[in-house]
Wavefront OBJ file of the C-alpha trace (Angstrom):
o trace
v -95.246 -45.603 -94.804
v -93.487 -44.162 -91.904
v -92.544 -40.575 -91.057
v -89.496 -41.626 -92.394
v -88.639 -42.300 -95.620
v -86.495 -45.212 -96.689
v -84.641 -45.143 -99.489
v -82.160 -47.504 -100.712
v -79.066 -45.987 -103.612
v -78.493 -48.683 -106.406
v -75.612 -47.210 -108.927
v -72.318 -48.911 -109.815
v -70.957 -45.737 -109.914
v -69.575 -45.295 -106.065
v -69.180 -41.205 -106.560
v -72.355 -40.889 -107.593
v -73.955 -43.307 -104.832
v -71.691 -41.006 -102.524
v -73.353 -37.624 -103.572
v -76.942 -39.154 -103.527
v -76.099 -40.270 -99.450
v -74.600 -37.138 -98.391
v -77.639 -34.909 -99.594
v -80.005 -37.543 -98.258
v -78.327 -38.167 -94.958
v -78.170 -34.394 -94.567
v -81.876 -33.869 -94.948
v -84.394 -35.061 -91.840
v -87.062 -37.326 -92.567
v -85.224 -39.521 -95.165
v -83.220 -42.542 -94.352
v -80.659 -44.097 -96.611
v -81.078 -47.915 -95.460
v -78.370 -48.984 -97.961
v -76.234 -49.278 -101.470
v -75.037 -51.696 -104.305
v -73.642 -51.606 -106.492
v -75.577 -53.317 -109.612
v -79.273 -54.418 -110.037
v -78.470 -57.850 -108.723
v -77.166 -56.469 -105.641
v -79.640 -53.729 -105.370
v -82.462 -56.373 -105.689
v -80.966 -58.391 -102.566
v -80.650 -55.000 -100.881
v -83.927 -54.229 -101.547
v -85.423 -57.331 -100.498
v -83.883 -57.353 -97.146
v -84.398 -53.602 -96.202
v -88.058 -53.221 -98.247
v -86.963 -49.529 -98.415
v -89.921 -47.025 -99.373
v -87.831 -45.778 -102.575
v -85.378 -47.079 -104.640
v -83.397 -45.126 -106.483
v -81.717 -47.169 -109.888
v -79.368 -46.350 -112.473
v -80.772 -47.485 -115.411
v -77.688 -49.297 -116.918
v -75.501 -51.043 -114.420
v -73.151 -54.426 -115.232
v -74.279 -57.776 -114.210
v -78.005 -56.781 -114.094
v -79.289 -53.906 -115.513
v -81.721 -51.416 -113.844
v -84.730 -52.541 -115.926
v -84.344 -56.035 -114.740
v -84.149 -54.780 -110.904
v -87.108 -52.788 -111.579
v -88.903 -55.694 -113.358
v -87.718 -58.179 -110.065
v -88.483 -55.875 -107.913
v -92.638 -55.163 -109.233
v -92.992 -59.124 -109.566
v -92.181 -59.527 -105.663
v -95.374 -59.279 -103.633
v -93.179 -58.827 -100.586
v -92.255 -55.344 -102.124
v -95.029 -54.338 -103.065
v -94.862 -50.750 -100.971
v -91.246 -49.903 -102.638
v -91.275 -47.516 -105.591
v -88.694 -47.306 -107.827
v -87.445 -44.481 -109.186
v -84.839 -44.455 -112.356
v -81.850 -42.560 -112.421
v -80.833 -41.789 -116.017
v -77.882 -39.572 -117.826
v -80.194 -39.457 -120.873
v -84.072 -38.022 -120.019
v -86.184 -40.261 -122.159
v -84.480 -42.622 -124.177
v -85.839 -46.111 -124.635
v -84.039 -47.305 -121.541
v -86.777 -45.145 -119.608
v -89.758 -45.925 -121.296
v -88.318 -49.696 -121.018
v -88.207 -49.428 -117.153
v -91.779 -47.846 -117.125
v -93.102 -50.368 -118.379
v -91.202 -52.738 -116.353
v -93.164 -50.843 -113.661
v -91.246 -47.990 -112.291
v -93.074 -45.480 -110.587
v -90.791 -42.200 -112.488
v -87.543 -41.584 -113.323
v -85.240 -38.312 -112.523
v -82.309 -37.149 -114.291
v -78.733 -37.605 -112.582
v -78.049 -34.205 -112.603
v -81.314 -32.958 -111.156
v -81.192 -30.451 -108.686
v -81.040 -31.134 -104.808
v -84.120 -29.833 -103.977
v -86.054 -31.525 -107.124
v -84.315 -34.761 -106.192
v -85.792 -34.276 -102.739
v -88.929 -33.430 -103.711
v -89.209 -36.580 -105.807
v -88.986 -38.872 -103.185
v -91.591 -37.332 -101.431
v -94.092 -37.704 -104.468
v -92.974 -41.031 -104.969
v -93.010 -42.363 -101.120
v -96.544 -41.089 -100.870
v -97.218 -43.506 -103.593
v -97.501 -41.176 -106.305
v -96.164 -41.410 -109.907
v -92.758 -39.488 -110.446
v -95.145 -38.012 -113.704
v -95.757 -34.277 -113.757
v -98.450 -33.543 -116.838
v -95.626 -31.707 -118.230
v -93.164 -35.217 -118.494
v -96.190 -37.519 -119.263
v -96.500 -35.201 -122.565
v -92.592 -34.978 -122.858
v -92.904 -38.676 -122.517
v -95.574 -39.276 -125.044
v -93.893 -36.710 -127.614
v -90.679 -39.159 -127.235
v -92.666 -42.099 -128.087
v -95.292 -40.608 -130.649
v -94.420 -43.701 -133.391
v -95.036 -46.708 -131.484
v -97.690 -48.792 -132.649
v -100.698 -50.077 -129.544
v -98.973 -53.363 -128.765
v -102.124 -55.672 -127.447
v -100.016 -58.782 -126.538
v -98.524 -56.574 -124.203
v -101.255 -54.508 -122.937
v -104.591 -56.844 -121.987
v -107.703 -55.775 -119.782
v -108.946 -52.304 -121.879
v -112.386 -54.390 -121.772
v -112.474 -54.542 -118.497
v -113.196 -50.648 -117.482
v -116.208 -48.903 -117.607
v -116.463 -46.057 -120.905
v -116.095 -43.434 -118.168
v -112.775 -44.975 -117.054
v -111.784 -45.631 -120.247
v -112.246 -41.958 -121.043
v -110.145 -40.759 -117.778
v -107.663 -43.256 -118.671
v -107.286 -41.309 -121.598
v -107.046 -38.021 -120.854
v -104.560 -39.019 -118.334
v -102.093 -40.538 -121.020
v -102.587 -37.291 -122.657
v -100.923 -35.724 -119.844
v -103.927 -33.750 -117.687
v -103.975 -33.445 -114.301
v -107.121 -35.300 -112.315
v -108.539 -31.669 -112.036
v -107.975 -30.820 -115.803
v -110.282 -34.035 -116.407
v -112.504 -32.936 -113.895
v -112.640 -29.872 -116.268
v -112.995 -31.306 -119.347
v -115.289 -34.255 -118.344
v -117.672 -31.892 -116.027
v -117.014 -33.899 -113.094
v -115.656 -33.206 -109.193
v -111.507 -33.644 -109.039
v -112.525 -36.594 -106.589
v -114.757 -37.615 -108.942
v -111.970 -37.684 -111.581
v -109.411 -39.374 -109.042
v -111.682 -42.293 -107.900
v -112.265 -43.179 -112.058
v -108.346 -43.257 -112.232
v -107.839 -45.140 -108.925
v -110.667 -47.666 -110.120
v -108.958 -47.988 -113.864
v -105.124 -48.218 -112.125
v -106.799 -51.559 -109.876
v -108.024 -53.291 -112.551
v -105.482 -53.083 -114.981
v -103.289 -53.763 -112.218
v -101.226 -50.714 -112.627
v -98.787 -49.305 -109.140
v -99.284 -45.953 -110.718
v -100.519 -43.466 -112.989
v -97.240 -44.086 -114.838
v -98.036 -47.650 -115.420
v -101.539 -46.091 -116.769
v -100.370 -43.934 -119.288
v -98.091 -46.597 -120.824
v -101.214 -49.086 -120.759
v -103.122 -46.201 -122.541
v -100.881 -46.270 -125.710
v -99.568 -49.856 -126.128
v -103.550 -51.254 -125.584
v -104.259 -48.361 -128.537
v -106.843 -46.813 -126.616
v -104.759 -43.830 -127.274
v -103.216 -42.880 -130.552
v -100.499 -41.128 -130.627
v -99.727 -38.175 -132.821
v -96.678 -38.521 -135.336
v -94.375 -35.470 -134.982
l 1 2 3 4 5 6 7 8 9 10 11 12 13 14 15 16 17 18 19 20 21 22 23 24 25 26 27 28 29 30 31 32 33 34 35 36 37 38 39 40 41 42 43 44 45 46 47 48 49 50 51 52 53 54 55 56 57 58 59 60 61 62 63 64 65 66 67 68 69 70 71 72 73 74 75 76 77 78 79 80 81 82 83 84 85 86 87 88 89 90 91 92 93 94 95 96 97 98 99 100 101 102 103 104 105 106 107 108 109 110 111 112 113 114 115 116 117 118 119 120 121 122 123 124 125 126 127 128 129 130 131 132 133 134 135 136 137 138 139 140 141 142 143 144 145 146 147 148 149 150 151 152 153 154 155 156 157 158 159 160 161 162 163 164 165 166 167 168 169 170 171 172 173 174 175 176 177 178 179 180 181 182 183 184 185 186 187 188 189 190 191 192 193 194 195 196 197 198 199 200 201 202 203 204 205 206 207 208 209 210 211 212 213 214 215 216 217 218 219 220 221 222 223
């Protein structure tokens, strides 16, 4: 990744594409390399500029922002963009749809400025747009889904300890939380969930936490 961060705007509503540019154009260090206006669009956009971010609405006409996001993971040729969501409605199924699609976060529309900011920074450094505190908002939202193995192979590929760090992590603590709890270094902790994210082929910790609890190797508490 450059100095500069690339981000491309993907929202069929132009006001709110307009507001995203000014604050972005306004800030040094961040780019704004384009706009469309639907996921079809935004996935052509996306291929030809290979921004660092994308930011999507998550429901758009002609092609919604979970098929974007779902295009845009699949290309190996994009393989350095990270999508972020944008959403009216915090977690609804839409998100947790466009997770697992392989979105690296998601950020509410009305976020502030200097969160929105922020969240491109997380996410250009390849980072998942998952604070502890939303991966346990996240898993509170979804506590009644049943492990879905169809959908989630590989949990016999990793090592116990992995397996373990995997979970904590969909449990929503931080690599030095594990460290805590498992008596081990914070890069100790990291390099079990960097090993665990490769071979289950996960972008990103978010990808890992929704492998977690549709393989069942979490199980989620009912409300």
């Amino acid at each position: 990744m450059s100095e500069v961060v690339r981000v491309a705007l993907v929202d069929d509503q132009a006001l709110m594409r307009a507001g995203f540019r000014a604050l972005l154009d306004a800030e040094d260090g961040i780019e704004v390399v384009g706009e469309a206006a639907d996921g079809e669009q935004g996935v052509a956009l996306v291929r030809d500029r290979v921004p660092d971010v994308a930011l999507v609405d998550v429901q758009m006409p002609v092609m919604s922002g979970i098929e974007a996001t779902r295009r845009i993971v699949a290309d190996p040729a994009l393989a350095t963009v990270r999508v972020v969501i944008l959403t009216n409605y915090g977690l609804d199924e839409y998100v947790f749809e466009a997770l697992r699609a392989g979105a690296s976060g998601f950020l509410l529309k009305d976020t502030e400025p200097a969160d929105l900011l922020q969240a491109i920074e997380v996410v250009a450094r390849g980072e998942a747009l998952l604070s502890p505190s939303v991966t346990r908002t996240l898993i509170g939202e979804f506590v009644s889904r049943p492990p879905d193995w169809a959908t989630a192979p590989g949990l016999d590929r990793l090592t116990r300890r992995e397996r373990e760090v995997t979970a904590l992590a969909a449990r929503g603590l931080s690599n030095e939380e594990i460290a805590a709890h498992m008596v081990i270094s914070p890069l100790t902790a990291k390099t079990h969930i960097s090993r665990a994210m490769t071979k289950l082929g996960a972008r990103d910790r978010a990808q890992l936490v929704v492998f977690a609890y549709e393989s069942g190797l979490v199980q989620a508490r009912h409300r």
